[in-house]
C-alpha positions as CSV (number, residue, x, y, z in Angstrom):
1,X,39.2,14.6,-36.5
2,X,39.9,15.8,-38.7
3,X,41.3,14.4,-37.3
4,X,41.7,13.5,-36.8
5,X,44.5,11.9,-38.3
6,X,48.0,10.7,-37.4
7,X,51.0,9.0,-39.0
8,X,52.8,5.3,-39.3
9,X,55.0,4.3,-36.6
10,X,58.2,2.9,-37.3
11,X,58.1,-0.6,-35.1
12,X,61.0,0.8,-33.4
13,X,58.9,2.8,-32.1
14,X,56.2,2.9,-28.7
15,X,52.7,3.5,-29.6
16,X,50.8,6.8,-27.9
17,X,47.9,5.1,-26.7
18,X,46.7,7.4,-24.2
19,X,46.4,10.0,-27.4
20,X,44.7,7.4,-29.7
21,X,42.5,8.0,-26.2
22,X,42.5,11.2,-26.1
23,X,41.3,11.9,-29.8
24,X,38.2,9.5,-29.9
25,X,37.0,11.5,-26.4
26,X,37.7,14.8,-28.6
27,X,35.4,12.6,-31.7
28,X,32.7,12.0,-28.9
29,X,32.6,16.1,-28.1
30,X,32.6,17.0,-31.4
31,X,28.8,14.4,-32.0
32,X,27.5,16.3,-29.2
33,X,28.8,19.2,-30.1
34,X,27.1,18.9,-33.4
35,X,23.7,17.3,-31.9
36,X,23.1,20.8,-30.1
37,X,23.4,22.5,-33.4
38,X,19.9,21.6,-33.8
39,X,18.4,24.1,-30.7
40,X,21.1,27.2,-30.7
41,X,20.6,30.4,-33.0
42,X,24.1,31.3,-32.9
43,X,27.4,30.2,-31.3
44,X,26.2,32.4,-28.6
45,X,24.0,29.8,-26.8
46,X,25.5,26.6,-28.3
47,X,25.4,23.7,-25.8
48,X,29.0,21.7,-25.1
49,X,29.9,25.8,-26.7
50,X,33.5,24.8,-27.4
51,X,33.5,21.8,-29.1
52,X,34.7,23.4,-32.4
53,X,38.0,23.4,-30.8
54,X,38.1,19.8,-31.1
55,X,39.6,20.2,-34.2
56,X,42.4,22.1,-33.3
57,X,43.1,19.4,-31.0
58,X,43.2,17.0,-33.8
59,X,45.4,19.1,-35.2
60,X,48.2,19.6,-32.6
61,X,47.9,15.5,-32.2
62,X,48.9,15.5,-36.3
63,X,52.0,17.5,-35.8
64,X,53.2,15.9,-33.4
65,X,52.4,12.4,-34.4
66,X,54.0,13.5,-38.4
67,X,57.0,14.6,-36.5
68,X,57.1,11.5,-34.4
69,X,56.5,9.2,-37.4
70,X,58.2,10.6,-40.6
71,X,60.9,13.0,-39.0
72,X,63.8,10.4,-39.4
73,X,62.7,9.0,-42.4
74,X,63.0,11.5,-45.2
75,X,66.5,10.3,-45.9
76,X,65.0,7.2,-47.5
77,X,61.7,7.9,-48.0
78,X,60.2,10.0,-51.5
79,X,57.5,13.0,-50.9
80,X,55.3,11.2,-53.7
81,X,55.7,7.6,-50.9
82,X,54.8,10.3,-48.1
83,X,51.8,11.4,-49.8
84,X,50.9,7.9,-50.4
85,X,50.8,7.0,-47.7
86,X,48.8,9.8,-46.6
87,X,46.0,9.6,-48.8
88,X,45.9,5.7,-48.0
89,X,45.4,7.0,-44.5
90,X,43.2,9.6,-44.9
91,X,41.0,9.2,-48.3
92,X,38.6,6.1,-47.8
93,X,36.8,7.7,-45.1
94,X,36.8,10.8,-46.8
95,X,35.2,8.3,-49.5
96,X,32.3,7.0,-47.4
97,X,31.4,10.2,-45.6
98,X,30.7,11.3,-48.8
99,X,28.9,8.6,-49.9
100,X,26.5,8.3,-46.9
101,X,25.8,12.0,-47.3
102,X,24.8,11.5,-50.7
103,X,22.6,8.5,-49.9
104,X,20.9,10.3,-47.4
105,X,20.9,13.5,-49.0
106,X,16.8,13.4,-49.8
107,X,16.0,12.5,-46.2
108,X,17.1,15.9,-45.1
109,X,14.7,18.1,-45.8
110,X,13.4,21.3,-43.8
111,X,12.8,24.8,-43.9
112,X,16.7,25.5,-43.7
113,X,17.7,23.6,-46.6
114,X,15.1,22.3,-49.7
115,X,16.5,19.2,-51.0
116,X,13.3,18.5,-53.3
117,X,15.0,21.3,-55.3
118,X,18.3,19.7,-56.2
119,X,18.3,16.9,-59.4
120,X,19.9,13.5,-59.2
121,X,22.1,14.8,-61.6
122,X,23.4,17.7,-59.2
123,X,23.5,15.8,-56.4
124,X,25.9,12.6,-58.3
125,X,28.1,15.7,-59.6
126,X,28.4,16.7,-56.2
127,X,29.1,13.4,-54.7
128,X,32.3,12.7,-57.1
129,X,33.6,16.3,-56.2
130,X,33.0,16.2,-52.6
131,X,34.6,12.1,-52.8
132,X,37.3,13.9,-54.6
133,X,37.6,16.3,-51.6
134,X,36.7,19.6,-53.9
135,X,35.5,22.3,-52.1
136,X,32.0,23.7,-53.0
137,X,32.0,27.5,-53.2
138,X,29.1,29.5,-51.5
139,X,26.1,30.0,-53.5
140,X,27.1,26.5,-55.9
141,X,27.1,24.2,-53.0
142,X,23.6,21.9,-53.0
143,X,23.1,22.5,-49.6
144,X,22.7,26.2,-49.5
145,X,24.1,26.9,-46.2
146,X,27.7,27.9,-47.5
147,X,29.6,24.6,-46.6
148,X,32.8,23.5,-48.2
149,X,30.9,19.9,-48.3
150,X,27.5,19.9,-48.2
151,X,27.3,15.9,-48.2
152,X,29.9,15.8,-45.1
153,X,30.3,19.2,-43.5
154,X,33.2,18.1,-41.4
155,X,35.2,16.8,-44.3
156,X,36.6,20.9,-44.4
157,X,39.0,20.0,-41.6
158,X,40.4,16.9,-44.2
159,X,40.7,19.8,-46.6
160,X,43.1,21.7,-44.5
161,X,44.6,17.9,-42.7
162,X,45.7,17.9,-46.6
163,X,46.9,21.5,-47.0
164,X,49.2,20.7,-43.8
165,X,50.2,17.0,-45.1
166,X,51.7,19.4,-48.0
167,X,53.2,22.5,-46.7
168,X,54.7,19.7,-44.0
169,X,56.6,17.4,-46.9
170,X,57.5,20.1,-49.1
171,X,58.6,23.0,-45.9
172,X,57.8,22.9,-43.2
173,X,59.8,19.5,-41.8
174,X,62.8,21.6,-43.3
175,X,62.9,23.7,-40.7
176,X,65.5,23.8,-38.3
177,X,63.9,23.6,-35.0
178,X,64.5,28.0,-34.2
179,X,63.2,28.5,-37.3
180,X,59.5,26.3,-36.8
181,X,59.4,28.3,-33.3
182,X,59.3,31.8,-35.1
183,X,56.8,29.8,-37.2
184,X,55.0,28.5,-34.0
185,X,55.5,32.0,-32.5
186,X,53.7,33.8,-35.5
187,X,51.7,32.2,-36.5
188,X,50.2,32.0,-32.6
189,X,50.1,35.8,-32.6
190,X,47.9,35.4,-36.2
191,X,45.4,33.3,-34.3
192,X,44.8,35.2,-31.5
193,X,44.1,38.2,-33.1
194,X,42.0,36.5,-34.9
195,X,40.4,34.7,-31.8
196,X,40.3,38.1,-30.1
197,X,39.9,40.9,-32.4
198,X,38.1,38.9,-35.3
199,X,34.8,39.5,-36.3
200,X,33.7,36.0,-34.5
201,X,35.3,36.2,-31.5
202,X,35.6,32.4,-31.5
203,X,37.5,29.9,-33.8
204,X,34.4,27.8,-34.8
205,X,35.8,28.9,-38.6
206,X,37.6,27.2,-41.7
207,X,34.2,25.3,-42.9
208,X,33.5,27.7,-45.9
209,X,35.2,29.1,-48.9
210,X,35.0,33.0,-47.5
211,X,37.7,35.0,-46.3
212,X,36.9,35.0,-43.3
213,X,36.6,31.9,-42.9
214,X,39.9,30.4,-45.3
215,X,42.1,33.0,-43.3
216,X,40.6,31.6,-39.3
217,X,41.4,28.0,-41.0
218,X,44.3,28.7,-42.2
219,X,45.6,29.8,-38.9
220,X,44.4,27.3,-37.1
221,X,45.8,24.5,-39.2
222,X,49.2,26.7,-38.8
223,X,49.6,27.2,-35.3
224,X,48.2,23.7,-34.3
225,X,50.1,21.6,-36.7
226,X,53.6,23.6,-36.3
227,X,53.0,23.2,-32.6
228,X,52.6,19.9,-32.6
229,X,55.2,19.0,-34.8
230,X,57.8,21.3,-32.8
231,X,56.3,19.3,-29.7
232,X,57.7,16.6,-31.3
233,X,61.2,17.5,-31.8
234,X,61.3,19.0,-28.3
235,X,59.5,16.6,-26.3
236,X,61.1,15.3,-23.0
237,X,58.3,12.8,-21.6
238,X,57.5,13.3,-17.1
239,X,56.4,10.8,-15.0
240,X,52.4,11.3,-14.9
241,X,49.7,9.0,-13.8
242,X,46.0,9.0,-14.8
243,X,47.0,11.1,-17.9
244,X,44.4,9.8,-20.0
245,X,41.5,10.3,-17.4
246,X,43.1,14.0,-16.9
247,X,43.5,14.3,-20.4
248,X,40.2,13.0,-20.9
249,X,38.6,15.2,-18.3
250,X,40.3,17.9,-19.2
251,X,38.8,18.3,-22.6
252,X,35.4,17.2,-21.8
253,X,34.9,20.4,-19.9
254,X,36.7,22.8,-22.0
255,X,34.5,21.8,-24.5
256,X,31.6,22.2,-22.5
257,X,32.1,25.9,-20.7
258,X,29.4,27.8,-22.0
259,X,30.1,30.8,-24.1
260,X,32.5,33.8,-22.4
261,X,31.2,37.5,-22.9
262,X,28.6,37.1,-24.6
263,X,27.4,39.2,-27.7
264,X,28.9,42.6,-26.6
265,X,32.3,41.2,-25.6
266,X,33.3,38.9,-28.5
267,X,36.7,39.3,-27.0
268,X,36.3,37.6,-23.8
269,X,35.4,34.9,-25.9
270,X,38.4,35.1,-27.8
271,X,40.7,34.9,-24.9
272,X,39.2,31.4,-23.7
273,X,39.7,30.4,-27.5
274,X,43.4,31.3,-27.5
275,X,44.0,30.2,-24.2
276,X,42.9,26.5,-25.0
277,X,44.4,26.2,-28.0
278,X,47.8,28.0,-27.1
279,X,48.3,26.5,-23.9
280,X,46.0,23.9,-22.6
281,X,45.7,22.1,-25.2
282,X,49.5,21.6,-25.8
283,X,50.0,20.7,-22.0
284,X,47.3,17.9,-22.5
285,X,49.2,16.5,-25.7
286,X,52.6,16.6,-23.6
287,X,50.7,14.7,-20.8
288,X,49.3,12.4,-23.0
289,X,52.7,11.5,-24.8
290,X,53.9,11.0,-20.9
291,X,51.4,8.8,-20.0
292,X,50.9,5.3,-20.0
293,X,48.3,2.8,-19.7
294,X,48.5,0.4,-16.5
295,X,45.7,-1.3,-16.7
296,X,43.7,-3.2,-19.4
297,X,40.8,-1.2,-18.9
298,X,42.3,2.1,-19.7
299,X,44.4,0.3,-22.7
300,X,41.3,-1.6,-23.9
301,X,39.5,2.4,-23.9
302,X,42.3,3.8,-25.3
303,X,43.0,1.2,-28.2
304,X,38.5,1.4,-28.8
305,X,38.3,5.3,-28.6
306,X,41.5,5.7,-31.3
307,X,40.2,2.9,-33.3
308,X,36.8,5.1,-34.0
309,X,37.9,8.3,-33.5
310,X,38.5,9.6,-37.4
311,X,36.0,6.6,-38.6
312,X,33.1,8.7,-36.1
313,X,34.3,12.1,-37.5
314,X,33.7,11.2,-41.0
315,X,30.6,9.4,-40.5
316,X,28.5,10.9,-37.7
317,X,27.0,14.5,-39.8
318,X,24.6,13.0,-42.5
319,X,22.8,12.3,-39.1
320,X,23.2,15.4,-37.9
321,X,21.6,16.5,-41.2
322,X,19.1,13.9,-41.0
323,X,18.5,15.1,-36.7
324,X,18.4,18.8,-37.4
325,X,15.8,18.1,-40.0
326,X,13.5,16.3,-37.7
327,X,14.0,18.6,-34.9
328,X,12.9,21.7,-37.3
329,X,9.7,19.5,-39.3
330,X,8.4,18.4,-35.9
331,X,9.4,21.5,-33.6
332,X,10.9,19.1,-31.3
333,X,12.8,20.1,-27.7
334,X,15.5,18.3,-26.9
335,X,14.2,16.9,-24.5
336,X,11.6,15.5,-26.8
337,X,14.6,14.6,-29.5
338,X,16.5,13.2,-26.7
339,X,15.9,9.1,-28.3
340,X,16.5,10.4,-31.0
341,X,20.0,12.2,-30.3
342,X,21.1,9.1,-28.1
343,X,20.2,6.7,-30.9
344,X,22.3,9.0,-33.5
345,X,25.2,9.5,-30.5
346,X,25.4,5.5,-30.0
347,X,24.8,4.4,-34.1
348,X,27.3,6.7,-34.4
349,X,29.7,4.7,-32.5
350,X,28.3,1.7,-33.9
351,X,28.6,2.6,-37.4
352,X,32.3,3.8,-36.9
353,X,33.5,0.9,-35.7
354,X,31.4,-1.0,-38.4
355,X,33.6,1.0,-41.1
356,X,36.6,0.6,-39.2
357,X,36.4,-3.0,-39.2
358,X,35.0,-4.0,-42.7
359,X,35.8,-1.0,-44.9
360,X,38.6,1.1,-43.9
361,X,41.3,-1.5,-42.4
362,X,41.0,-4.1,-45.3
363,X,40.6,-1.3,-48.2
364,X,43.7,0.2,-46.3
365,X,45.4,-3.1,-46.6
366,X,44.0,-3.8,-50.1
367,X,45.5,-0.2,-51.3
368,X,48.9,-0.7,-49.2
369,X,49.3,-3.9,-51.0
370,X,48.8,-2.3,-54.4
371,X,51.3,0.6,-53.7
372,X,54.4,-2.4,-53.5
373,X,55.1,-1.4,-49.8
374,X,56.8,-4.1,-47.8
375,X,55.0,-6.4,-45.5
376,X,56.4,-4.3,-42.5
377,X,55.1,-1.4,-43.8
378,X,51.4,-2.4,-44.4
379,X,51.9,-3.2,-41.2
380,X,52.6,-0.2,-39.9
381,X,50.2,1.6,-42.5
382,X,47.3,-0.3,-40.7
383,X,48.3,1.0,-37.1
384,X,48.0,4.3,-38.1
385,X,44.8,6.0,-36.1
């Protein structure tokens, strides 16, 4: 989200629609999330305050969708055809991100970050690495502000969406399923110390190449992934109906509880952190999986909200650069900005589809071609969300 991403379905197999559903109203937080960033100080008074944990949402939705997908497959299909595929998936939009950061790059200009400083030489050297997905370190990255990708902040979560692709193909899926719940069961511990007893108290982390910050993310991808993917191999569907209006629901307000403790209990904080990611979140995935659409409005949704959702991740920041800017030049409220965040919310939306349509289906297609997969395959490369 990102991703954020998921994995080819066999055709033998039913489609998760109500999660394609569920991940574009996770995309939609994370906009908002992101247009608030403009008017907090800190995490401490953030509006829609949890909206980071989007991503780890994204990431349970991976493991279990890579489990889903690719489980039975390995004994015909090559790690170097998995990691095709992946990058197929995955690395145009990490592509254009980068690209509309860069185009926009001199249009962002405030008092937080001077772009008039940083050459056209710099900033082309920056758009192959960050196209490349290369992580900047702090103090070299042109924005200043410590980002992994200063042209597309949220490409960090790709990063680590990559890290797990690996560690899944070459480990990970070798795990008989006791062994991948120690793994779930540890690595669950790891993050909510680190939720709890960190120095954050929060998991709004993996963005930057710091310790701090390469340890939260590294946890995060671990847990979520791992439990997702053992979701997968455990999964016994219920009878549920209105999962993806409860799923829905249910993670438009987690996202928006304001911030637990405040500065002199970090911990508190910590405990909602752990608590959404441990357990809610893996309840909503299970309903999700459960669920299914019964009318065509709710499939229509489902099918228009997974279409977007990575496209909207990996497009919507350059505006928040470009928004946070304006806020800070013009000492803007929000309510002031509020045209302007609704026109960035909604051409957004309009520019996700936009890509989804004309760039990243028929380049997807284009490279699936190239690779020498089958017909049935592009196919099913192409219906991956």
């Amino acid at each position: 989200m990102v991703h954020h991403s998921s994995a080819a379905f066999s055709d033998t197999k039913p489609h998760y629609h109500i999660l394609d559903g569920l991940r574009g109203v996770a995309a939609l937080t994370v906009v908002w999330f992101h247009i608030f960033e403009a008017f907090a100080t800190s995490h401490l008074d953030q509006q829609i305050n949890h909206g980071y944990l989007a991503v780890d949402f994204f990431f349970i939705l991976s493991g279990f969708v890579m489990g889903y997908a690719y489980d039975d497959r390995w004994k015909t299909m090559k790690v170097r055809e998995f990691f095709k595929r992946r990058l197929i998936r995955l690395h145009p939009m990490v592509v254009m991100g980068t690209l509309i950061g860069a185009v926009m790059f001199y249009f962002q200009g405030c008092s937080v970050w001077d772009v008039s400083k940083i050459s056209v030489t710099t900033l082309l050297i920056a758009t192959v690495i960050g196209a490349l997905l290369i992580p900047a370190t702090p103090g070299t990255e042109i924005r200043g502000v410590g980002e992994m990708f200063p042209l597309n902040g949220p490409s960090w979560s790709l990063f680590f969406e990559y890290i797990g692709n690996i560690l899944y193909a070459l480990f990970i899926r070798k795990l008989p399923t006791k062994a991948l719940k120690v793994l779930v069961l540890l690595a669950g511990l790891g993050l909510s110390a680190f939720a709890i007893w960190g120095p954050y108290g929060d998991l709004c982390v993996g963005y930057s190449l710091t310790g701090d910050n390469m340890l939260g993310g590294s946890l995060r991808l671990l847990f979520s992934f791992s439990a997702g993917l053992l979701m997968s191999r455990v999964f016994r569907p219920i009878k549920v109906k209105g999962a993806f209006w409860i799923g829905g629901m249910g993670i438009l307000v987690l996202s928006a509880i304001p911030r637990i403790g405040g500065s002199e209990h970090l911990w508190m904080n910590g405990i909602y952190d752990t608590f959404c990611v441990l357990a809610v979140f893996p309840l909503l995935v299970y309903l999700g999986a459960s669920g299914r659409t019964t009318d065509k409005i709710t499939t229509r949704l489902c099918k228009f909200l997974g279409d977007i959702s990575y496209p909207l991740y990996m497009v919507h920041y350059p505006f928040i650069y470009l928004y946070y800017a304006w806020v800070k030049n013009q000492n803007l409220t929000f309510v002031q900005s509020l045209p302007g965040a609704l026109s960035l919310f909604f051409g957004s939306v309009l520019l996700a589809y936009l890509c989804m349509r004309f760039y990243d289906g028929p380049v997807r297609r284009f490279l699936t071609k190239r690779s020498g997969q089958t017909r049935n395959a592009a196919q099913r490369q192409i219906r991956e969300n």
